[in-house]
N, C-alpha and C positions, 0 to 999 in steps of 0.2 A: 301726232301733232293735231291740235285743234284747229278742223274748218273754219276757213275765212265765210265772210257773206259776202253776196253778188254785189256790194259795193266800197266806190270809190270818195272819200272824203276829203273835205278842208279842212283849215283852220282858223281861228278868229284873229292869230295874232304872231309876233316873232317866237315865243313858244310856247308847252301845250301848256295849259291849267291844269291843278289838281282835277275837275271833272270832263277835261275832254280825255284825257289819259285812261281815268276809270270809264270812259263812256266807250271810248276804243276799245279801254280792255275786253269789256263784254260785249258789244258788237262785230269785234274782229272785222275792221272793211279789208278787201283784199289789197287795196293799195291807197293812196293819197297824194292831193295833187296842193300846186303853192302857185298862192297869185302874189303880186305886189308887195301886196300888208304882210306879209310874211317872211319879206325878204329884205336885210339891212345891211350884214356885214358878213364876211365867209364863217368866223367861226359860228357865229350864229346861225348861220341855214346849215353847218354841220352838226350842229348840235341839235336842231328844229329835226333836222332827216334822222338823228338819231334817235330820239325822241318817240320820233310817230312811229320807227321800225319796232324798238322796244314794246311799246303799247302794246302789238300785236305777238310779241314774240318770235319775229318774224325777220331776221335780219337780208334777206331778198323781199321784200314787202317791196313793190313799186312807188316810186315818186314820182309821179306826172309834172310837166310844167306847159304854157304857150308861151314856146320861146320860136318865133316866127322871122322876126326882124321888120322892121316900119314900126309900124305903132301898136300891133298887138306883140310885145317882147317886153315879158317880165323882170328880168335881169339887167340894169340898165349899169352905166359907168358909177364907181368903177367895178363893179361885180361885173360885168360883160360890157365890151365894147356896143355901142349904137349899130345895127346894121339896116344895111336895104332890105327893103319890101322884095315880096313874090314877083312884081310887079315891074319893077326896076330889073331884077333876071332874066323877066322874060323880055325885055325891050333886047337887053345883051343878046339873048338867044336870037331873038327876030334880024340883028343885025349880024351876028358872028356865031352861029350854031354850036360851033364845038367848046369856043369862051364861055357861052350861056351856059352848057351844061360842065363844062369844069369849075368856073365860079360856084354853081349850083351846089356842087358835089362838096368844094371848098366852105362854105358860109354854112351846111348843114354837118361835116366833119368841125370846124370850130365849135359850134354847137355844144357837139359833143362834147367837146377840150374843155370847155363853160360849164357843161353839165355837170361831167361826172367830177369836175374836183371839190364840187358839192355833194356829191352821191344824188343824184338825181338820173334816174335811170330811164326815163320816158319825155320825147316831147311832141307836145300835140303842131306835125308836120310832119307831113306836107297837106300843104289847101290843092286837094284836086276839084273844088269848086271852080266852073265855066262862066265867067258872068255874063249875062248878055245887056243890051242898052236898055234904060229904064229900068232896070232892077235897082235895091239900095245898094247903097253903097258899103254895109255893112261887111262884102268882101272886098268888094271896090283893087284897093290896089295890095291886098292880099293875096289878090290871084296870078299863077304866072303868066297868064294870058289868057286870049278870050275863044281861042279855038284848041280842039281836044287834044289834038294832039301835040301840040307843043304842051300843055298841063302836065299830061303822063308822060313826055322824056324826060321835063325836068321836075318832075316828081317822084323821080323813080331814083334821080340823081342824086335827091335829097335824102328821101331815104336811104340807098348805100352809103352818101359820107356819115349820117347819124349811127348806123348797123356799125359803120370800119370804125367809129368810136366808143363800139358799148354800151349807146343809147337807139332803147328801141323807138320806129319813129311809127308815130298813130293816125292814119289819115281819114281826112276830115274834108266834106259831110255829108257822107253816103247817107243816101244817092246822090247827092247832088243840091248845092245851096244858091247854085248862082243865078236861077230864074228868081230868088224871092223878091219882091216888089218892097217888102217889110222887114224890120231889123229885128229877129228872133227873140234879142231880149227883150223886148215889151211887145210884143203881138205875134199873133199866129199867120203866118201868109201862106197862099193858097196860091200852086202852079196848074195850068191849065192845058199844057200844051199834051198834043198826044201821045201815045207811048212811043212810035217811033219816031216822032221828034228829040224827045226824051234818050232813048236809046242812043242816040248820034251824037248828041249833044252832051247832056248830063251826067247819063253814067260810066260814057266810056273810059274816060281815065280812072274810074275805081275798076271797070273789068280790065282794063288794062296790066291794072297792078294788084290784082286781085291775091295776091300770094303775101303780098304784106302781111306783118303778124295780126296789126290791131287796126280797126276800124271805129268813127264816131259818125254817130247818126246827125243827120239832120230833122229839125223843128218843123217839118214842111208837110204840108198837105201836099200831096200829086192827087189830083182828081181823077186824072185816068187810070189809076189802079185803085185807092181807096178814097173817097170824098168827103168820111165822116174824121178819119186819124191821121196824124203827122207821123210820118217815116218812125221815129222813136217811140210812139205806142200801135201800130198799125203791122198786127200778122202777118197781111195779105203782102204790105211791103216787104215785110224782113223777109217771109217766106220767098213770097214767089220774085221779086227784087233783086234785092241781097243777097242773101244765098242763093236764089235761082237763077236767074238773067246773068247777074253778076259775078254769080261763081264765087264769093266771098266767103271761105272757113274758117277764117280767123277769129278774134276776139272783138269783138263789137261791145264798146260801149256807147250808153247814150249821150247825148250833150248836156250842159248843168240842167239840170230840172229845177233850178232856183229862177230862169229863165223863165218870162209872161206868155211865151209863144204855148207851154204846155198850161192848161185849166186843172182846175180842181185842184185839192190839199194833199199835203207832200206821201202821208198813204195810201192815197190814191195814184199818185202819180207812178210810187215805187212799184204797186203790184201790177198795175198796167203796162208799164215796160217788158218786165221779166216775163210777161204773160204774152208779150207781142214776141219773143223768142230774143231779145234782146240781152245781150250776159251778165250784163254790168252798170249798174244806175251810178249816175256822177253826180254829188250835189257839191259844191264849190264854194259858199259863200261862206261856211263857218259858222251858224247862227245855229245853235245847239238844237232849240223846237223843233228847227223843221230836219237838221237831221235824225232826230228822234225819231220824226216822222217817216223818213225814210227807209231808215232800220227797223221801224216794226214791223213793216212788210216784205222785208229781203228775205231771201230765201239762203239758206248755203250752198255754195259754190259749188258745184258736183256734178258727174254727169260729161256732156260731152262743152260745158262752160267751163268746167275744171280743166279739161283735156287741152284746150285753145288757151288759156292761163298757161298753164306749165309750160307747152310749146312757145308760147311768148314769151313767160321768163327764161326759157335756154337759151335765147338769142342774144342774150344780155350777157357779154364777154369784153375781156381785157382789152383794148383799143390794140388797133394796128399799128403800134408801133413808130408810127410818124412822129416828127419834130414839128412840133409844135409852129416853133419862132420860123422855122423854114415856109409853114404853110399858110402862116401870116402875110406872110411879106410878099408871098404867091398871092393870096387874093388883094393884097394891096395894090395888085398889078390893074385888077380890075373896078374895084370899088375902096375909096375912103371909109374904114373902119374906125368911127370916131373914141377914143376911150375917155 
């Protein structure tokens, strides 16, 4: 079989053109992700999924989405029901512990049921982002809450209902996004707090669930470990961090690099990544130049990136068997599911 490259693509539109197909063809990304503009009607994102697997030759080629529920949830009515935010979970949780984390588990199994009758194999959840006061609000009420550990139960939650549906779930944004003062996609912000602040706070619900398959960096300068790179081109982060502190072996990819938070031109950005020990560059917007640019500097996937790939896609299995219309009507118990 022909090597994938260390990246993850968009597209421009409901489906491929003649040159994104030949552009796939010969760059081979290892999977593809779908925002909004790409999404209209079912047969159409099965046909779009089918599409992009083709291109690659590749009929397990991953499909990414953000499908979160609040306002970051691609899929809206009637392709998916409207659901609550992170945010809205955690108040449940703060009042009812065990409802919190059953809903939790509930809204990230529908997910799945939403996903995969699309063939949509991946979604970027759970936000184990911490926010704290004064940051933007870019995660705002994305987050489940603002202390660690209620994040990683019900992050953890989220993840198993996605896994019991066959959809692997990608958590996001190691190390840690909720100190940024600044909204990633147009500017770079800079955390200042010390490492073991850091520790206590920010990264503990990714060491927490450190066993997850897939990982997304965050846009973020830490100045107490590197002062000049954001987590997503910064060695010293992925290294001693990520893998280190954190204990994370899974599959790390970065966040779009179509994003203002990262400088410089899209071949720079791609070799900088992979060269910070990062697996996988994500560009998202669709706009053929700058994926161009991204591909020219990817590397193929190979090595111990390959290795966290494969392990990622084995996870990717048959749903557990649950009734659907049963588990609806179970979370209707606790949140309106608007369709």
């Amino acid at each position: 079989m022909t090597e994938s490259k260390s990246i993850i693509l968009g597209c421009a539109g409901l489906s491929l053109i003649a040159e994104e197909i030949a552009f796939y063809r010969r760059e081979r990304p290892w999977g593809f992700i779908l925002f909004a503009r790409n999404v209209k009607e079912p047969e159409q994102i099965r046909d779009l999924v089918a599409q992009m697997r083709d291109s690659v030759g590749r009929p397990d080629a991953p499909v990414f989405i953000d499908q979160e529920g609040g306002r970051v949830q691609r899929l809206r009515p009637p392709l998916a029901p409207n659901y609550p935010a992170g945010g809205a979970l955690g108040a449940l949780y703060r009042n009812d512990r065990e409802a919190g984390l059953r809903a939790t588990w509930l809204l990230a199994r529908l997910h799945a049921f939403d996903l995969a009758r699309y063939g949509i194999t991946a979604d970027c959840l759970p936000v184990l982002d911490v926010p704290v006061e004064g940051a933007s609000d870019v995660i705002g009420a994305r987050a489940y809450g603002k202390d660690p550990e209620s994040v990683a139960a019900l992050g953890l939650a989220a993840a198993e209902g996605l896994l019991a549906g066959g959809v692997l779930p990608v958590m996001k944004h190691i190390p840690g996004h909720g100190r940024a003062v600044s909204d990633t996609h147009f500017e770079l912000p800079t955390v200042h707090e010390t490492l073991d602040e850091l520790r206590a706070h920010d990264f503990a619900p990714f060491k927490a669930l450190n066993h997850l398959p897939i990982a997304m960096t965050a846009h973020v300068i830490f100045s107490a470990v590197d002062p000049t790179a954001p987590a997503t081109t910064s060695r010293k982060v992925i290294e001693e961090i990520v893998r280190g502190e954190i204990g994370f072996d899974g599959l790390l990819v970065s966040d779009d690099t179509s994003m203002k938070a990262l400088s410089g031109d899209f071949p720079s950005k791609s070799a900088a990544i992979l060269a910070a020990g990062v697996d996988l560059v994500l560009h998202c917007n669709g706009v053929m130049e700058e994926m161009e640019g991204i591909a020219s500097r990817a590397t193929a996937l190979s090595g111990k990136s390959l290795e966290r790939a494969e392990k990622a896609l084995a996870m990717v299995k048959a749903g557990d068997g649950h009734d659907e219309a049963s588990l609806r009507a179970e979370f209707g118990q606790y949140f309106e599911a608007v369709a």
